[in-house]
N, C-alpha and C positions, 0 to 999 in steps of 0.2 A: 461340461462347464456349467456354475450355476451363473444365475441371472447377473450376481454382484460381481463375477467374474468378468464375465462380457463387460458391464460397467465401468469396474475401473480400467479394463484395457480398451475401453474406447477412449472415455478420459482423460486419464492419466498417461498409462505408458504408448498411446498412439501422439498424443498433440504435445507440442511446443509452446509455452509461451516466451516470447522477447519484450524486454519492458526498454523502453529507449525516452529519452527525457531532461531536466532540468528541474531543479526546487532551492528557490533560494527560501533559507532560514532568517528570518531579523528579530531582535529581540524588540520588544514593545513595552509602554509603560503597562504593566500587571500579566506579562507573558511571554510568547511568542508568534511571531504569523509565517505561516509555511505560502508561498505562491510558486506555481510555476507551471508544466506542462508534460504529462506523460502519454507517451503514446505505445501501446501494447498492441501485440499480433499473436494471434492463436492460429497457430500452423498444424495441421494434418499429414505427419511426418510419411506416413504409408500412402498415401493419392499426392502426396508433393503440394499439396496445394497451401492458399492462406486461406483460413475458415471466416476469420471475423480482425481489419483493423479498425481499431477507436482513438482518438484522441483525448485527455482527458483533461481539463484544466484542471488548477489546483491554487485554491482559496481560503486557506484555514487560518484563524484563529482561536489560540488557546492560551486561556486565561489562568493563572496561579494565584492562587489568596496568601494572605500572608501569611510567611510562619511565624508561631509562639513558642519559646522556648519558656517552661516556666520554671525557676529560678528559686530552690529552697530559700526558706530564709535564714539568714545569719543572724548568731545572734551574739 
């Protein structure tokens, strides 16, 4: 097996990830803001074990500029 081998079967097809969580969406004046709280485990399906849990807050705002539609003119 080459190296990239070994690699993604350590990766990829040995670990699990579970994402577990909550996100509320609210719209805002010139956007949207995303808050809430995910928390992910990366599990090592071959040794049974859990590798790595984190919790993650979430804080986002995302802003939208206005649209232009511009408009031939009539005549």
């Amino acid at each position: 097996m080459s190296i990239v081998d070994d690699l993604i079967e350590n990766l990829v097809e040995r670990n699990a990830i579970m994402l577990k969580g909550n996100l509320a969406i609210t719209l805002v004046e010139g956007g949207v803001r995303v808050t809430g709280q995910v928390f992910s485990t990366i599990r090592d399906q071959k040794k049974n074990k859990d590798i790595l849990n984190v919790g993650i807050p979430i804080d986002a705002q995302l802003g939208v500029a206005d649209v232009v539609i511009p408009l031939p003119k009539i005549q």
